[in-house]
N, C-alpha and C positions, 0 to 999 in steps of 0.2 A: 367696577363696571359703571360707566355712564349712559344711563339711559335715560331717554325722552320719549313722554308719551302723548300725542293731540296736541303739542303747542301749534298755540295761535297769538297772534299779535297783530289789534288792528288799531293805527295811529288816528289820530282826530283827521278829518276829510269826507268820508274815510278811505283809510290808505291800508289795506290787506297786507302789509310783511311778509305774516307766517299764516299758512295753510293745512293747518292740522299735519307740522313733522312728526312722525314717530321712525328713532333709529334705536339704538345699542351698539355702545363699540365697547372694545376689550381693549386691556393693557397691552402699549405696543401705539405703531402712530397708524393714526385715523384722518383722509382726508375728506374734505367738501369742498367739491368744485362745482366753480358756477360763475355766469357772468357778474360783472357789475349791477347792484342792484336788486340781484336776486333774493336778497334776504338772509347772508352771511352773517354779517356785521351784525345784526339783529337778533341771530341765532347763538351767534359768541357769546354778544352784552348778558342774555337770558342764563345761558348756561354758566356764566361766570358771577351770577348773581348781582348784576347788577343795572339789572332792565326788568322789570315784571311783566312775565304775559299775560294777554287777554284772557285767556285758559290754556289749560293744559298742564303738566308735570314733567319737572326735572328732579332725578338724583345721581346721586355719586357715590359708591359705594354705600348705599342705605340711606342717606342723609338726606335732606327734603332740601331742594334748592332754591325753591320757590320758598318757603312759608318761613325756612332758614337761611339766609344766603350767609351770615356770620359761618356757619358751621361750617361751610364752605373753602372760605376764605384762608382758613390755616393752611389748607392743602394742595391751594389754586395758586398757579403761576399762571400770569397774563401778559403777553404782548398785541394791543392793539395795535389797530392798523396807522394811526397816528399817533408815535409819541413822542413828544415835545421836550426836548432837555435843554436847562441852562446852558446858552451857546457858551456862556463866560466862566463858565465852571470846569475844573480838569474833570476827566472820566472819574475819576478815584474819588474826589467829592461829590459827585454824582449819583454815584455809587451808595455811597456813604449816608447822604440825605436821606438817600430814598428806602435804606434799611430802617433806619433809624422812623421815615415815616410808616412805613408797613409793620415793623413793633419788632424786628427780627433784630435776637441776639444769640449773641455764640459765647461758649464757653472761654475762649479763647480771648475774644475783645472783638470787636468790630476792624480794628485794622486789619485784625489778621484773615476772618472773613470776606475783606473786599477783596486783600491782595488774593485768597484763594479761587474767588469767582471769576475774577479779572484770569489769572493763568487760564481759567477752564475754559474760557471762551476766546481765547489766546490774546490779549488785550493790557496782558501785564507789560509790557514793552511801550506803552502808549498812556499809562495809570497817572501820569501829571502833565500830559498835551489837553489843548482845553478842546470841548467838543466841536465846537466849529471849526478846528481842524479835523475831525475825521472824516473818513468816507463814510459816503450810506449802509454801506456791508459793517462798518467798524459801530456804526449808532446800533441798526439791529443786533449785532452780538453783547454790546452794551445792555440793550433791552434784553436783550435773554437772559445777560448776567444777575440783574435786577429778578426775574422771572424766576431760578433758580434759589434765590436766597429761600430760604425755610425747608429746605429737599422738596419740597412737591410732589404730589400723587400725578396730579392732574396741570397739563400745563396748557394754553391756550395760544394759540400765534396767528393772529389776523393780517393774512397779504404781508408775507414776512421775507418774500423776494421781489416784490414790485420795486421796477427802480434799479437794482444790481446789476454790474456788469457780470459776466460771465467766472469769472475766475472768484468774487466775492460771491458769487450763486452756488460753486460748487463748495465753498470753505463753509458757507452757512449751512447745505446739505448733511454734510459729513458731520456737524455739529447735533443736528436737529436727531441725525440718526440716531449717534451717539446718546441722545436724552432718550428716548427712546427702549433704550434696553429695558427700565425697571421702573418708568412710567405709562402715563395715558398721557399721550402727545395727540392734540386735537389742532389740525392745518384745515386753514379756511385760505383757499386761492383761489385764483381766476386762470392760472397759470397750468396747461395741462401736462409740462416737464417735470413740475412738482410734485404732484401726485403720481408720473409716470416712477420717478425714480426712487419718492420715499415710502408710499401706500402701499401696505398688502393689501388693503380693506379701504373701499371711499364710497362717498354719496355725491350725487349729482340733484343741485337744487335750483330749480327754475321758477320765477313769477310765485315766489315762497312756495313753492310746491316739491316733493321731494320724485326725484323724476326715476332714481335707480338708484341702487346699494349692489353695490357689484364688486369684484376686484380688477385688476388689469389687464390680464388674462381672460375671464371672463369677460369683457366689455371688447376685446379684438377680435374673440370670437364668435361674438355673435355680430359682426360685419364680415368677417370673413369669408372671402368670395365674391364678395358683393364690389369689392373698389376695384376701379381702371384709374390706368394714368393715361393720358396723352397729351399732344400740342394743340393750343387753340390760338389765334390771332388775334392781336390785344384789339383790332376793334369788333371783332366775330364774342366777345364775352361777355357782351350782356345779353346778346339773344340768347345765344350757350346755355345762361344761367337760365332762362325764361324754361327753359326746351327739360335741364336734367337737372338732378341734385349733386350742386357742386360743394366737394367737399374743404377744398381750394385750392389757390390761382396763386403761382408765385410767376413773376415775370423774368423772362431769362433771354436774355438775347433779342428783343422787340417780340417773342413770343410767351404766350401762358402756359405755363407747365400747371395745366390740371389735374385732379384726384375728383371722379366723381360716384358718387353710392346709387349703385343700379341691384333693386333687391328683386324685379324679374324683369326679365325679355334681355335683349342683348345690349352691348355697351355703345358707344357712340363709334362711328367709322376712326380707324386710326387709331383708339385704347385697346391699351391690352393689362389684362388683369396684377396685380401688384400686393403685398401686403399690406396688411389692414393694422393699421398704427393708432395709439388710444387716442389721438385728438381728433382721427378719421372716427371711432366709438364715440368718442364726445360730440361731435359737432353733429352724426347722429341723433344722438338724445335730444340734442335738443330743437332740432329742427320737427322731432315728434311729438316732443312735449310745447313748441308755438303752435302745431295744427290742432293737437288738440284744445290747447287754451282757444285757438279760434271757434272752433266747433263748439266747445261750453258759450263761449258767446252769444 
């Protein structure tokens, strides 16, 4: 069990990060969705021991993350959101390095641990092409493969589909699931399809503040009812937006196919009522958690 309790983190400026988080996730993947900026990246470093908060408490199965992050460390698998590999190295050496730096050995030999990592993240096909030839989808599974070395309890993955085409977004899914059976898989995105597809369990963090802990399910419906769809005229859409809360505008045809959240009185002439989808709940949240950060103002 990974729990957090009162982190805060305020950088020199000063610059507010973290806003007294306190969650708990359970074995099994856990997301955190939130825009750029929110205080992700800041929250990962923390919990992966290797950022110190201002105040507050991390652990992990009992283990102090804060006062310990070593202890940590044997159990933690991390993919930050930037990682950087020798272009000029084959995957397999790559690989290899980087076991070798993080202290991971096998009974077997380290060959035979890369070649196993490498299959698991399907990459053995590619184990002496050098990394600047891969795709972006093939470095993240790289990184994951890296992530895995030691079994891990706890794995971390910061913005681990930013960037992917569609068919590398769905192979990394099915991956992420897979880790997921008999670990703590912790997703930090910005991406609301990620958590759509992989989360039973996420938190939504805004302006380091934590804005909801909810599930999927839960967070549709509590809009539910609430959203219309109709056509708007792309120059009729900035008054639009002035007038109602729009959830959004995708342009079709020289016209705006709207979604907007009307939580009383009736919807605009021409909508008509529609399912309530989590990035309609997301964009919700946080349109309440800007008014209120206004009002504390």
């Amino acid at each position: 069990m990974l729990k957090i309790r009162d982190l805060v983190k305020v950088y020199p400026g000063p610059v507010a990060a973290l806003q007294g988080i306190s969650l708990d996730t359970a074995p099994g993947m856990f997301g955190l969705l939130g825009p750029n900026g929110a205080g992700k990246t800041t929250l990962m470093r923390i919990i992966a021991g290797l950022l110190e908060p201002t105040s507050g408490a991390v652990s992990f199965d009992g283990a102090d993350v804060v006062a310990n992050p070593r202890d940590v460390w044997a159990q933690l698998g991390y993919l930050p959101q930037d990682f950087g590999f020798p272009p000029h190295m084959t995957g397999e050496a790559v690989l290899r390095y980087l076991l070798k730096l993080k202290g991971v050995e096998a009974a077997a030999g380290t060959k035979q641990l890369v070649a196993q990592l490498l299959e698991r993240v399907n990459l053995a096909h590619a184990a002496k092409r050098k990394v600047k030839g891969y795709s972006g989808g093939m470095r993240q599974r790289l990184g994951i493969a890296q992530a895995l070395a030691g079994d891990p309890k706890l794995i971390i993955v910061d913005e681990p589909t930013a960037g992917l085409d569609p068919e590398e977004r769905l192979r990394f899914y099915r991956l992420l699931a897979e880790l997921a059976e008999n670990r703590t898989v912790l997703l930090s995105t910005h991406i609301v399809e990620d958590v759509s597809v992989l989360c039973p369990r996420f938190a939504v963090i805004a302006g380091g503040r934590l804005v909801a802990q909810t599930t999927p399910a839960e967070a549709r419906a509590a809009v539910a009812g609430t959203i219309y769809e109709g056509g708007v005229d792309a120059g009729d859409l900035a008054e639009f937006e002035a007038r109602w809360r729009v959830t959004q505008a995708i342009l079709v045809e020289g016209r705006n196919r709207v979604r907007v959240h009307v939580p009383d009185g009736g919807p605009p002439d021409g909508f008509a009522p529609i399912d309530a989808t989590l990035e309609d709940a997301y964009l919700v949240l946080m349109r309440e958690a800007a008014r209120q950060r206004e009002g504390a103002a």
